[in-house]
VOTORLUM-832141 format. One record per residue: residue in three letters; x, y, z of N, C-alpha, C, CB in turn. Coordinates in steps of 0.1 Angstrom, whole numbers, plus 2048, in hexadecimal, padded with zeros to 3 digits. Glycine has a CB too. Example, Ala and Ser with C-alpha at 12.3 -4.5 7.8 and 13.67 -1.06 7.14 Angstrom:
// residues 2
ALA8847C784E87B7D384E8847DF84E8717D385A SER8807EA8478897F584788180084F88D7FA839 
//
This chain:
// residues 395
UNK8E22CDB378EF2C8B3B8F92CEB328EF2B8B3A UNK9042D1B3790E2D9B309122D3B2591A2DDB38 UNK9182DAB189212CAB1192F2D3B0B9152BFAFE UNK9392C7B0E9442CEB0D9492C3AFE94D2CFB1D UNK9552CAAF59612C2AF29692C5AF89652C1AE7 UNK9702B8AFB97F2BAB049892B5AF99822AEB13 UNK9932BEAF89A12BAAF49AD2B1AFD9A62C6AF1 UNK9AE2A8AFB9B62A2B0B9C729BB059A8291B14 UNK9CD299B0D9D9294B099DC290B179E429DB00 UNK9E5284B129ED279B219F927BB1D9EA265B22 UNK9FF27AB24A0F27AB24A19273B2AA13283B27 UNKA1C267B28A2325BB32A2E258B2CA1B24DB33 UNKA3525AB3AA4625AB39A4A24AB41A4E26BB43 UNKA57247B3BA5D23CB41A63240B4EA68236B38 UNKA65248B53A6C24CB60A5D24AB68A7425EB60 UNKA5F244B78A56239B7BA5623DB8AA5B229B77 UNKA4723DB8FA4423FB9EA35249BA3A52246BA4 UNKA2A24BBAFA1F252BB2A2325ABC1A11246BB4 UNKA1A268BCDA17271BCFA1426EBDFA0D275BC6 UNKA1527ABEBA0C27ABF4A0C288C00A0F26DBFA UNKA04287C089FC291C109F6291C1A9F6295C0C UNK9F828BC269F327FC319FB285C3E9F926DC2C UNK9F227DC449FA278C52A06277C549F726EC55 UNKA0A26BC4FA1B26BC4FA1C268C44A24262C59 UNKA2926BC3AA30269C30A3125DC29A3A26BC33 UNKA30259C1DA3324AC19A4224FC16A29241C0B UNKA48244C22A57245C1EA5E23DC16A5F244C28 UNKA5C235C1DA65226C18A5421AC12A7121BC2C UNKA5221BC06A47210C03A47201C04A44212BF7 UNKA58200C07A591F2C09A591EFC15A641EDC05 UNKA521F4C1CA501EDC29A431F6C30A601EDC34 UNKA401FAC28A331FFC29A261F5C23A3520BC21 UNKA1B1EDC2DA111E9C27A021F4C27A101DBC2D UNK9F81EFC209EB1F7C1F9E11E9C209EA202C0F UNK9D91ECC2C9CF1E6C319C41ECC369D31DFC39 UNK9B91E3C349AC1E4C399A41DCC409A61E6C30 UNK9A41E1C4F99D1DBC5B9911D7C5B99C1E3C65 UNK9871D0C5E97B1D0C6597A1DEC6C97A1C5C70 UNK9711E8C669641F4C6D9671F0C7B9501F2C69 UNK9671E9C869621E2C9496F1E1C9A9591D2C93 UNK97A1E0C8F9831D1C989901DFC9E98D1BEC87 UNK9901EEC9F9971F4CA3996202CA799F1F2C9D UNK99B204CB0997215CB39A2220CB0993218CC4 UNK9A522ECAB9AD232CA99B223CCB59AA236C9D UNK9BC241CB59C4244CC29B8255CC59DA247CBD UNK9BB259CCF9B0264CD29B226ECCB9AF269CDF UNK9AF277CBF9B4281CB89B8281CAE9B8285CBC UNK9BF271CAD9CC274CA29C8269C979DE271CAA UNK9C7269C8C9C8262C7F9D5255C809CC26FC74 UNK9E0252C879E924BC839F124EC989F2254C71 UNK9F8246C949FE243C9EA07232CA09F3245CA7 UNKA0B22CCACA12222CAFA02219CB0A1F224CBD UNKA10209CB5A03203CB39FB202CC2A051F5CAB UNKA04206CCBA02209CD99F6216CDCA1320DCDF UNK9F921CCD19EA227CD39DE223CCE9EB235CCD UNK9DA218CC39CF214CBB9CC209CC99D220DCA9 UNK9C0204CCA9BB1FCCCE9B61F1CC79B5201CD3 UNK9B61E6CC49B11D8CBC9AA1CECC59BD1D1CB4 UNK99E1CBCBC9951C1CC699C1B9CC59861BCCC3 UNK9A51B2CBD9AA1A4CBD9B91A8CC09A819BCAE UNK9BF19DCCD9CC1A2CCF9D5197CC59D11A1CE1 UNK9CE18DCBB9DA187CB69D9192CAB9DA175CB1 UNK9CF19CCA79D51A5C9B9E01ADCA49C81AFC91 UNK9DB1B2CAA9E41BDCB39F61B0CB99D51C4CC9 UNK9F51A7CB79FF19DCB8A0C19FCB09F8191CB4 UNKA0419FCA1A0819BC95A0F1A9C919FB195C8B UNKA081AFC97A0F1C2C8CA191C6C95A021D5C8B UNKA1A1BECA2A2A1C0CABA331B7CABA291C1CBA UNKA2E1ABCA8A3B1A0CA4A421A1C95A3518FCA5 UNKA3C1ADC89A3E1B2C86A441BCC7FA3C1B0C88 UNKA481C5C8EA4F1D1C8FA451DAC86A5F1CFC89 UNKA391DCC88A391E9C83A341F6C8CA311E8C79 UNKA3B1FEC86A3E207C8FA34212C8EA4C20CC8D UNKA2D211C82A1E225C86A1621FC7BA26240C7E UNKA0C220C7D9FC21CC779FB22CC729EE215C84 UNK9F222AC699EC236C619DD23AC5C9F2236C56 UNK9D3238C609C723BC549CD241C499BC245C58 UNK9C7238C3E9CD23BC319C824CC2B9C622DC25 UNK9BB24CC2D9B625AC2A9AE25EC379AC25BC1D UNK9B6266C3F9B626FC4B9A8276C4C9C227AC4A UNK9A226FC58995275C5898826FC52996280C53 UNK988266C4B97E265C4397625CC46982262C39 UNK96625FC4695F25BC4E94F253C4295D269C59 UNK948250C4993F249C47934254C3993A245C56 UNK933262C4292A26CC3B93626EC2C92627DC49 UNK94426CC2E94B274C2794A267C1795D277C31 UNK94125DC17942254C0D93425BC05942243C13 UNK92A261C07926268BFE926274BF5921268C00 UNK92B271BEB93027DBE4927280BDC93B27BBDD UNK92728BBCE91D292BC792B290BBD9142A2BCD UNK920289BAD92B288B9D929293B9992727CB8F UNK936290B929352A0B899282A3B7F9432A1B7E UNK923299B8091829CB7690829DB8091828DB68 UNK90A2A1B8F9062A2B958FA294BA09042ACB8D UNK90128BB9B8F827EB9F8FF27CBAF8FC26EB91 UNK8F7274BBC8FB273BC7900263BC98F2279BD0 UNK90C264BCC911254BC991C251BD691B252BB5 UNK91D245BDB923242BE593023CBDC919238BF0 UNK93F23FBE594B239BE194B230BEC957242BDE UNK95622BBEC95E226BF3962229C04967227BEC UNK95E220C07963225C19971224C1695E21AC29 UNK975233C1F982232C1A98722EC30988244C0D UNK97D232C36982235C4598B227C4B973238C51 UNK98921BC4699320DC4E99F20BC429871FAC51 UNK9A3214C3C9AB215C369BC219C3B9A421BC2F UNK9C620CC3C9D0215C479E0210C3C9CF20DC5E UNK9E621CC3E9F821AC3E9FE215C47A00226C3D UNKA03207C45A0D202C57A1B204C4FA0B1ECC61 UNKA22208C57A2E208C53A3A202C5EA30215C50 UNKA401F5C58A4C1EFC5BA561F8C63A521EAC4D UNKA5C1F3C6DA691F5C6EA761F0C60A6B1EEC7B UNKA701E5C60A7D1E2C53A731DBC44A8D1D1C5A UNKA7A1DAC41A711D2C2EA711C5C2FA7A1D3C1E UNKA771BDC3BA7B1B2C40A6A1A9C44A881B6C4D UNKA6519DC3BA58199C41A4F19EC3DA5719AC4C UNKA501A7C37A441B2C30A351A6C28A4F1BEC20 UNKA3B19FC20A31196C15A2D188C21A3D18FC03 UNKA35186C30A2F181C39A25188C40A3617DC3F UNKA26192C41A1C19CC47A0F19DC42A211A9C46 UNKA1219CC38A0519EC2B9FC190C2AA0D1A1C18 UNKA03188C2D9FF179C289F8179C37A0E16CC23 UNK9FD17CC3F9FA177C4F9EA183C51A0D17DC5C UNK9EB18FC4C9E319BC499D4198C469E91A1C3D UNK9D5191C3B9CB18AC349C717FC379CD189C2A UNK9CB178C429C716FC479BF16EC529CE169C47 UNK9C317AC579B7182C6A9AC185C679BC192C72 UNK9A6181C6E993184C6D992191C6F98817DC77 UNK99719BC709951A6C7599B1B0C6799B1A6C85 UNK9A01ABC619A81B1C5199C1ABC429BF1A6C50 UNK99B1B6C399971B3C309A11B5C2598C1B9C30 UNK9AA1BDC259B51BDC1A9C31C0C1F9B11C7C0E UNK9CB1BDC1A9D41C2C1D9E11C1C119D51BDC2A UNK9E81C9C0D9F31C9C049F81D2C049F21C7BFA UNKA061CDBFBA0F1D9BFDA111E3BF5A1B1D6C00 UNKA191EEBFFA1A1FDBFAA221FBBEDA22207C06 UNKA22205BE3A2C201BDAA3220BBD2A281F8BD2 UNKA3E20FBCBA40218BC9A3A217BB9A4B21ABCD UNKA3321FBB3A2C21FBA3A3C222B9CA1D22FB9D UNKA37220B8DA41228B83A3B22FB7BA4A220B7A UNKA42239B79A39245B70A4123FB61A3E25BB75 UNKA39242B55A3D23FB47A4624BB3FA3023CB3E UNKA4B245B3BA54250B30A5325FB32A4F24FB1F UNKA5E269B35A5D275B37A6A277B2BA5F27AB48 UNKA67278B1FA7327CB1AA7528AB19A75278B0E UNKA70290B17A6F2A1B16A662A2B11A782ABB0F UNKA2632FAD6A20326ACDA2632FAC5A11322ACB UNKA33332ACBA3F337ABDA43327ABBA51344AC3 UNKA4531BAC1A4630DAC0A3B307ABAA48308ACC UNKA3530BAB9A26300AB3A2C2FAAA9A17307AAA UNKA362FEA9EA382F7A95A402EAA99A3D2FEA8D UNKA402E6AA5A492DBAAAA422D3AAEA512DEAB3 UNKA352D6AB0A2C2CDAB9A212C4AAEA222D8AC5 UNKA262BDAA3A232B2A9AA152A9A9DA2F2A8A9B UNKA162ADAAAA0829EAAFA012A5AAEA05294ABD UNK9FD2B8AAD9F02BDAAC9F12C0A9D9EB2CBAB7 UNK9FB2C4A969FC2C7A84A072C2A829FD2D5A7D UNKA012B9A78A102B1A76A0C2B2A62A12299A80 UNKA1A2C0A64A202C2A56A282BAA4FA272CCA55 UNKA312AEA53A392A3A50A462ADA4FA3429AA42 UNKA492B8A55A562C0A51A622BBA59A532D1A54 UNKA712BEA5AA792B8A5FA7A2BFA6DA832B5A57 UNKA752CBA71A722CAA7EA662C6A87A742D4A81 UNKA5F2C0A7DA572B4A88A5C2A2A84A422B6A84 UNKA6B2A6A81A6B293A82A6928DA70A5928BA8F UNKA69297A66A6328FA57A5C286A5DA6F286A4D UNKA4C287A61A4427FA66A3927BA58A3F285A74 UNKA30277A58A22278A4DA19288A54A15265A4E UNKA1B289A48A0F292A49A0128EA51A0B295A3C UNK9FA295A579ED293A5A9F1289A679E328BA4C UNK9FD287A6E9F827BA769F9284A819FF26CA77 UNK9F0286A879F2290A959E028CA969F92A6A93 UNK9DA298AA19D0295AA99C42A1AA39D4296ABA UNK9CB2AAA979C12AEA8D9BD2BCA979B32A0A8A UNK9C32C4AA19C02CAAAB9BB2D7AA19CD2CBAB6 UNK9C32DDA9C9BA2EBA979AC2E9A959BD2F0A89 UNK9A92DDA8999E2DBA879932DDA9599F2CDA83 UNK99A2D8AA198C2D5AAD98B2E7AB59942C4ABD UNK9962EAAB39992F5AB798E302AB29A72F5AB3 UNK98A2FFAA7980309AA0973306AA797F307A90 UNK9742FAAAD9672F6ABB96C2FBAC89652E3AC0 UNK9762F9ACE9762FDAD89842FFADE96E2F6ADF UNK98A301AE7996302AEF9992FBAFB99730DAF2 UNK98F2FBB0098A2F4B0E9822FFB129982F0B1B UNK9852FDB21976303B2B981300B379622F9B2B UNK98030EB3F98630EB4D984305B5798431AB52 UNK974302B5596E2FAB6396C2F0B619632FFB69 UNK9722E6B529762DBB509842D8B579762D9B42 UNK98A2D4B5F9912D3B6999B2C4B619872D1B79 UNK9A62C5B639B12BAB609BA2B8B709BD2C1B52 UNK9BA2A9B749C32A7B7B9CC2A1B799BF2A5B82 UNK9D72A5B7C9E429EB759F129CB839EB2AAB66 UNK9EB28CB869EE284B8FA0227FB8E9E3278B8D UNKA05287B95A14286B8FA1928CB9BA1728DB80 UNKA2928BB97A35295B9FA342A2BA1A41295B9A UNKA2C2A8B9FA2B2B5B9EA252BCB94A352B9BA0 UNKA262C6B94A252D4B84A312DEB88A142E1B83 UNKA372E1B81A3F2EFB80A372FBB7AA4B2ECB78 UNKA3A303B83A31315B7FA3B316B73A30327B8E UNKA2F318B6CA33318B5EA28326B59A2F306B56 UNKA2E32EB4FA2B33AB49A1B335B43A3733EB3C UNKA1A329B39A14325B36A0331FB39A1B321B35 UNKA0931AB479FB317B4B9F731BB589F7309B4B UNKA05328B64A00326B6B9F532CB6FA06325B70 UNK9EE338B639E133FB6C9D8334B6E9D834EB64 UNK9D9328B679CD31CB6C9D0314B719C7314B64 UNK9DA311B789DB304B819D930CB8F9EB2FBB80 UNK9D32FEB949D02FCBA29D52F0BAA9C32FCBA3 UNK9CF2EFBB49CE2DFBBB9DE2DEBC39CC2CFBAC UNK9E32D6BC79EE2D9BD29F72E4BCB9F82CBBD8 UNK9FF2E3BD5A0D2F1BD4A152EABC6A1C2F2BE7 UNKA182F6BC2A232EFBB4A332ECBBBA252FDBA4 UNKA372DFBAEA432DEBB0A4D2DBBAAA442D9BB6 UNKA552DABA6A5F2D9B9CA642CDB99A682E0B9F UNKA5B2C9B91A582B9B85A522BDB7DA502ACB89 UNKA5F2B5B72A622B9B66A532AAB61A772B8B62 UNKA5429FB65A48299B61A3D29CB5FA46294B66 UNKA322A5B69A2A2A8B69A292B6B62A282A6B75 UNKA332BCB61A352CAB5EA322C7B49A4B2D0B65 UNKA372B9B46A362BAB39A282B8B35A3F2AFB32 UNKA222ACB3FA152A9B3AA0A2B5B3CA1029DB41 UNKA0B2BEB47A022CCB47A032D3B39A082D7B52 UNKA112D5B33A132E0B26A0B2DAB1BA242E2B20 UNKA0D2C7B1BA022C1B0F9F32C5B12A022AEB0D UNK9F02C5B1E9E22C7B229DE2D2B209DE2C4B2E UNK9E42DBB289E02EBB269E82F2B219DE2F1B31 UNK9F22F4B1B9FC300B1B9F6309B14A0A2FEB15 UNK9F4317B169EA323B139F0322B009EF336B1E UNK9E6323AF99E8326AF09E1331AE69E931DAEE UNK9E8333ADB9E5341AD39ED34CADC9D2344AD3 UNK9F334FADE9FA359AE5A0535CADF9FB356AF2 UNKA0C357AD7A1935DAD2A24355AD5A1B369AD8 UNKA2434CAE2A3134BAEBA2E33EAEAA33353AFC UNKA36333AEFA36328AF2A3231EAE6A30329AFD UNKA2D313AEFA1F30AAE9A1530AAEDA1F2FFAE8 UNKA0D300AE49FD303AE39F92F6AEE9F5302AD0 UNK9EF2F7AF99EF2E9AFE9DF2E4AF79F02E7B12 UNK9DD2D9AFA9D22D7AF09C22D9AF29D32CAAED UNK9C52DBB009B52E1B049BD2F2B0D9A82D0B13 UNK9C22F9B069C5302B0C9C230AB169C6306B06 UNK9B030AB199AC313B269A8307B2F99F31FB24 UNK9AE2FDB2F9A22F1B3C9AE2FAB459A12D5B3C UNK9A42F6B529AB2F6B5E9B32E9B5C9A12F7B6B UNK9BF2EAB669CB2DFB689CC2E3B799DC2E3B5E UNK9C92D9B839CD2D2B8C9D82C7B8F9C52CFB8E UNK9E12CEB9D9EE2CAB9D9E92BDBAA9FC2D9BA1 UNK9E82B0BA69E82A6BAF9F12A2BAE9E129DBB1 UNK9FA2A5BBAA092A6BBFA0929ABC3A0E2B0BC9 UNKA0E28ABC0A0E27EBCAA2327CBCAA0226BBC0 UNKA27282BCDA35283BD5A3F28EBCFA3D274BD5 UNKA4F28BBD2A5728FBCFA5D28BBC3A5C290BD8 UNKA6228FBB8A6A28CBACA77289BAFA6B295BA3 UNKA7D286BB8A89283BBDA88273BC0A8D28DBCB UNKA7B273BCCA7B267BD4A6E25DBCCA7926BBE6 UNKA65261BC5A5A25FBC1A5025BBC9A5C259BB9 UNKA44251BC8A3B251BD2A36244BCCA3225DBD5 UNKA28241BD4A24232BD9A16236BD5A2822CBEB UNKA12226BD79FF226BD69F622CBDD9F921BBD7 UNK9FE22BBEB9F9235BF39F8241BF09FF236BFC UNKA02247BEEA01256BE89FD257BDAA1025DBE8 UNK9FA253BD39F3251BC59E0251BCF9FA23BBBB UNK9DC24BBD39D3248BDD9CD256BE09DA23FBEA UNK9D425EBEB9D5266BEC9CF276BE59DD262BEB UNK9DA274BD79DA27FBCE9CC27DBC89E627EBC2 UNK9CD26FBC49BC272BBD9B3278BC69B2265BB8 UNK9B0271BD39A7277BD79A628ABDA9A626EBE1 UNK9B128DBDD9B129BBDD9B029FBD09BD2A2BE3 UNK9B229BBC59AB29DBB799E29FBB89AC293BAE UNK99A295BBD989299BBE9852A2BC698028DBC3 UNK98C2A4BCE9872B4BD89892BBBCC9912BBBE9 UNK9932BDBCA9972CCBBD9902CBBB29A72CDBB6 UNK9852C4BB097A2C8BA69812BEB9497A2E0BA5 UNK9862B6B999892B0B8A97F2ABB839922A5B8A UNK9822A8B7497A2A6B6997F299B6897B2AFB5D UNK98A29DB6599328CB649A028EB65993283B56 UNK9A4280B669B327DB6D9BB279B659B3273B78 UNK9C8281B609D5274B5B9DC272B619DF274B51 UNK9DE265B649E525BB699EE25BB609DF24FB6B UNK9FA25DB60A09259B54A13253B5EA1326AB4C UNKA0E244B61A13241B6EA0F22DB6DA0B24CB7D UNKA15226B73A1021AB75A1820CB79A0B218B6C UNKA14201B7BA191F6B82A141EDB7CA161F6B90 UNKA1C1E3B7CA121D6B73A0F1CBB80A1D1CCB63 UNKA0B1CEB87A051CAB939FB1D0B9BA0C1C9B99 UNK9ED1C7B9A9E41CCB9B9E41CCBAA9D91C6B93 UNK9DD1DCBAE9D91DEBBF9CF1E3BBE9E21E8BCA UNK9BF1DABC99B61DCBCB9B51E9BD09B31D3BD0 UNK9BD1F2BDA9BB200BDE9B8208BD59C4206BE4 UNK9C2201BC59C620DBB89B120DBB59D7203BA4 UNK9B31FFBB59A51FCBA999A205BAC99E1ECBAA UNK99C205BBA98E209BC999121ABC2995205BE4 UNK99B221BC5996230BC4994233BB49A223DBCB UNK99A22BBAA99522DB9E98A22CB9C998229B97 UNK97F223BA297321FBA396B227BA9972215BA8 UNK96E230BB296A23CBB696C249BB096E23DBC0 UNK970249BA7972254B9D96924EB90984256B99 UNK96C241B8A95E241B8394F241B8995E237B7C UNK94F242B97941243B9D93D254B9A94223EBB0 UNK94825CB9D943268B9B94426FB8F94826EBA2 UNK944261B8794626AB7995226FB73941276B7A UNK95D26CB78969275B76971269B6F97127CB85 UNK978276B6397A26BB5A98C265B5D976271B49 UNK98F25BB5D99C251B5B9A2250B5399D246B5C UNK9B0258B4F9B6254B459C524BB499B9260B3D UNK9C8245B469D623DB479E2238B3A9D1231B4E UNK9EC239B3C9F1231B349F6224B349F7236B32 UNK9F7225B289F9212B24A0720DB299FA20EB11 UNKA13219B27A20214B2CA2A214B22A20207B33 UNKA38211B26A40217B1EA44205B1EA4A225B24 UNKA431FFB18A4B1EEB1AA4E1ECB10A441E1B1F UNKA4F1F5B04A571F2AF6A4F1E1AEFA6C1F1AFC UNKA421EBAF0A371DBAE5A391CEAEFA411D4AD0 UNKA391D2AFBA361C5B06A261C6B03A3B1C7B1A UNKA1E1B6B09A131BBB0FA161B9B1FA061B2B0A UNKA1A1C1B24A1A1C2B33A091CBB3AA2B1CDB37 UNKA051C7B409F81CCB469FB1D4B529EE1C1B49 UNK9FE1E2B50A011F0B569F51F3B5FA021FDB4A UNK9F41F4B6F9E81F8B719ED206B719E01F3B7E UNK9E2211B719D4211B739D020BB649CD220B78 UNK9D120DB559D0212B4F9C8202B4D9DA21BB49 UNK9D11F5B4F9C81E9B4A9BE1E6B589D41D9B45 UNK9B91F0B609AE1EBB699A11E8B5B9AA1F8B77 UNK9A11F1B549991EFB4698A1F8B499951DBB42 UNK9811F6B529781F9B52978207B5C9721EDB53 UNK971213B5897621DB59980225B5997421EB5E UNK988220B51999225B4B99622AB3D9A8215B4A UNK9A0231B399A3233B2E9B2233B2A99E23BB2C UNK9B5224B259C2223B229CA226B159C3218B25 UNK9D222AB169DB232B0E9E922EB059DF23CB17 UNK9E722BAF89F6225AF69FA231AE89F6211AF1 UNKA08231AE3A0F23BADBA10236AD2A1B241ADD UNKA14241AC7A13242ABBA1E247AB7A09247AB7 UNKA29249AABA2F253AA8A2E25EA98A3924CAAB UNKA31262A95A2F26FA8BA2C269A80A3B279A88 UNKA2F25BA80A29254A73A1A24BA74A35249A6E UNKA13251A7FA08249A81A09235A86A0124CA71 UNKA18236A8BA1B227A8EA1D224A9BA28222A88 UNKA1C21BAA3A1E217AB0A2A21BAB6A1F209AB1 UNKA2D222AC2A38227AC3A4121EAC8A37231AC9 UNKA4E21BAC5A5A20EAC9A5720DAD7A6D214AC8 UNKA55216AE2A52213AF0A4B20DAF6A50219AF5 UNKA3E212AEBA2E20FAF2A28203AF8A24210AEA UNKA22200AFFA1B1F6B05A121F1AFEA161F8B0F UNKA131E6AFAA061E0AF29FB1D3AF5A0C1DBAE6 UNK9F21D4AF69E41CAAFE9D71CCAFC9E21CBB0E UNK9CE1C6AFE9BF1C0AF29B91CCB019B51A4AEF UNK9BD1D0B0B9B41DBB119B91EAB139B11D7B1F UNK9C01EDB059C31F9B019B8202AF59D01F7AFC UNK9B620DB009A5215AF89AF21FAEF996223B06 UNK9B3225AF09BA22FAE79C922DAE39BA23CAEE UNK9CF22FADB9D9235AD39D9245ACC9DA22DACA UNK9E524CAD19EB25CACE9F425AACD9EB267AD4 UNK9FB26BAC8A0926DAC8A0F26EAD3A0B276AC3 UNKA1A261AD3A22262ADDA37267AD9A1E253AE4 UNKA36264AD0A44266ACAA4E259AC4A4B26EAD6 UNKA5625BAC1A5D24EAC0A6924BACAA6124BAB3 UNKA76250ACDA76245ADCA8424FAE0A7922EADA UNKA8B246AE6A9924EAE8AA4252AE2A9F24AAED UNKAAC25CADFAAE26AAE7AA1273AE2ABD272AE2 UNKA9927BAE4A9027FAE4A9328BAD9A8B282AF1 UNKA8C28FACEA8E294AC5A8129AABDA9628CABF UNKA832A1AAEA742A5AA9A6B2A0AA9A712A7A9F UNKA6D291AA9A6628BAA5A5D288AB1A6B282A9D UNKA6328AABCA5B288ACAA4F295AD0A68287AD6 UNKA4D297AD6A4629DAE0A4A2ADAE4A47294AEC UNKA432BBAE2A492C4AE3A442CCAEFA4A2CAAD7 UNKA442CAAF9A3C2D3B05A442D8B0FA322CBB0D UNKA402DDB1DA422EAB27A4D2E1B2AA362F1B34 UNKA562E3B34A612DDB3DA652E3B4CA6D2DEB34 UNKA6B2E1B4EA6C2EAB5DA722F7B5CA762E3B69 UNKA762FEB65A7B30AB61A74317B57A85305B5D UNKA6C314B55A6231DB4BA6931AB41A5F32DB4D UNKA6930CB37A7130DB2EA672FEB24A8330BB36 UNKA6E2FAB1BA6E2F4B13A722E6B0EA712FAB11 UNKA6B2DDB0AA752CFB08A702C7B00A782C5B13 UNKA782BFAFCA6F2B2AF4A6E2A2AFDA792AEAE3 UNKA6429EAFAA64293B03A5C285AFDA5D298B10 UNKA58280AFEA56274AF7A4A268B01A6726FAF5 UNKA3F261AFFA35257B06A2A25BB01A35257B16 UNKA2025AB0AA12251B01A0B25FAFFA06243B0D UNKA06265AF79FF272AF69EB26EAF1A0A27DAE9 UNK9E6273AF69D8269AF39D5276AEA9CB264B01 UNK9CD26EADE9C3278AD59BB27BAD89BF276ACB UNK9B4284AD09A928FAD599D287ADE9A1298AC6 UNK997289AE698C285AE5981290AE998B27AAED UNK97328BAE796A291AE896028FAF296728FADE UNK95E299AFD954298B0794929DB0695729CB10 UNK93A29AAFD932298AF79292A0B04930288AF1 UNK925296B0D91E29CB1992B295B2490C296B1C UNK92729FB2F92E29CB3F92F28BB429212A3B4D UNK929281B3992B272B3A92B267B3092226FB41 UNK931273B2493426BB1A93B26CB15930268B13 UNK947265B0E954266B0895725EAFD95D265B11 UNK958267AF195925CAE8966268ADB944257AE1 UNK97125FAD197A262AC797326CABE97E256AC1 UNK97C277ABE97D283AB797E27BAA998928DABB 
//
């Protein structure tokens, strides 16, 4: 069995929202619900994944009643196509394990936002429905912003005044690990966000959807991978992993659980190792729990952050689902809690995350959009160590 060390880092910004790639669009999440039928209780229109409710067929006409007094206007299978054979999958560590049916899984979407939490209530009460709740829009955490290395404090921290007059020694000790390893190409990172921007840095290794121009996602790739030893730029901390772009929306409009939903699972087509999540809700959704639970079936590892609530304990999903997560809270250049951070008894790690606003040395030094440069500031996770393909334990 192979054995790797991984160098890994999270990166969670206060700017807030998740992704998608479907059937039809998640437009509007407020009037958008996500439900799951009875296997039996409906047939889908001839050909098509989604449609009105005039083209689905339903054994029961008080459900088929209820989704027109209503107003809703196009039904969706949540993941297009997906079938019975399509719930056995193969882990990365090569074991054969069944996920989640994902096939009675559907997007209805409202005419208006008007009745929505009646819908749901009324939803869950039909014999022919096993779940049902609503769409929602996530928030992503803090986005504040190796001729630069000397800026980047959380992998060597000189205590100098362009890293912030921080303590010495408080960073993630990276050279040291580095004389082990760099990464490995076919250790795969998916970084579930607004996008990536083609960037000098990482793009001969990214893959996974089309790139796009988000500055969010664009920061947390440069901590993960940005090519290092080369002369130019910065160093990212596992410099050769592959980086996968799970695209769950637009940086303008942002995106929903649905599209969060989505991205992971096309993560798992694109060969991931593991996932950051720099993203969350303090409201727990059974759909979120369900495909994270399918990612620890195959082995694939969960990272999340804790959140930016300035020493709230607020409970951020994914990150406080707890079991199969790896939750993430900051630090800053003095080895102290960072003013932002999220604090709660089901937080696994603390890293450098910076200390807070206007973003400065003392923060975060990685890629930005435009083939360029920034400082930025949220939860950065320390080293860890991937021992074998199913074990993970502090550098």
């Amino acid at each position: 069995m192979k054995t790797y060390l991984f160098l890994f880092v999270v990166f969670f910004f206060t700017s807030y929202s998740v992704f998608s790639q479907s059937v039809f669009t998640s437009v509007d999440s407020d009037r958008e619900v996500i439900v799951q039928f009875k296997s039996d209780s409906y047939t889908l229109p001839s050909n098509k994944f989604s449609g009105t409710i005039d083209e689905f067929q339903f054994k029961s006409q008080s459900l088929r009643t209820l989704l027109q007094e209503n107003n809703v206007e196009e039904i969706s299978q949540l993941i297009p196509g997906f079938t019975q054979e399509d719930r056995v999958k193969i882990s990365r560590t090569g074991e054969q394990v069944t996920i989640s049916d994902w096939s009675n899984y559907f997007l209805l979407r409202m005419q208006t936002t008007q009745n929505r939490e009646e819908l749901i209530n009324y939803l869950n009460n039909e014999e022919d429905v096993l779940l049902a709740e609503p769409n929602k829009q996530l928030q992503l955490f803090t986005i504040p912003d190796d001729e630069f290395f000397y800026r980047q404090w959380y992998l060597k921290n000189d205590g100098t005044s362009a890293q912030g007059n921080g303590t010495i020694g408080a960073d993630i000790r990276a050279p040291e690990a580095w004389d082990i390893t760099t990464g490995e190409s076919d250790v795969k990172v998916a970084i579930v966000d607004w996008g990536i921007d083609s960037h000098t840095e990482f793009s001969s290794r990214l893959s996974g959807d089309p790139t796009s121009y988000a500055a969010h996602g664009t920061t947390i790739a440069g901590i993960i991978g940005a090519t290092g030893n080369n002369s130019a730029g910065i160093a990212g901390i596992a410099w050769n992993v592959g980086l996968i772009n799970a695209d769950w929306g637009d940086e303008a409009t942002g995106g929903t659980i649905y599209d969060a939903v989505l991205a992971i699972e096309r993560a798992f087509n694109y060969g991931a190792y593991i996932l950051n999540n720099s993203w969350g809700d303090p409201e727990y959704f059974t759909i979120l729990r369900r495909v994270f639970a399918d990612a620890y079936k195959l082995n694939i590892i969960s990272i999340a952050s804790m959140g930016n609530d300035y020493q709230q304990q607020i409970q951020n999903y994914p990150a406080a689902f707890q079991q199969g997560m790896i939750a993430v809270g900051g630090t800053d250049n003095n080895d102290i809690v960072s003013p932002f951070s999220t604090i709660g008894n089901w937080i696994d790690v603390s890293a450098p995350g910076g200390h807070d606003w206007p973003p400065s040395e003392d923060d975060i030094y990685s890629t930005y959009v435009g083939n360029s440069y920034n400082y930025s500031f949220g939860t950065l996770e320390r080293m860890l160590c991937l021992n074998s393909p199913s074990k993970i334990q502090l550098c």
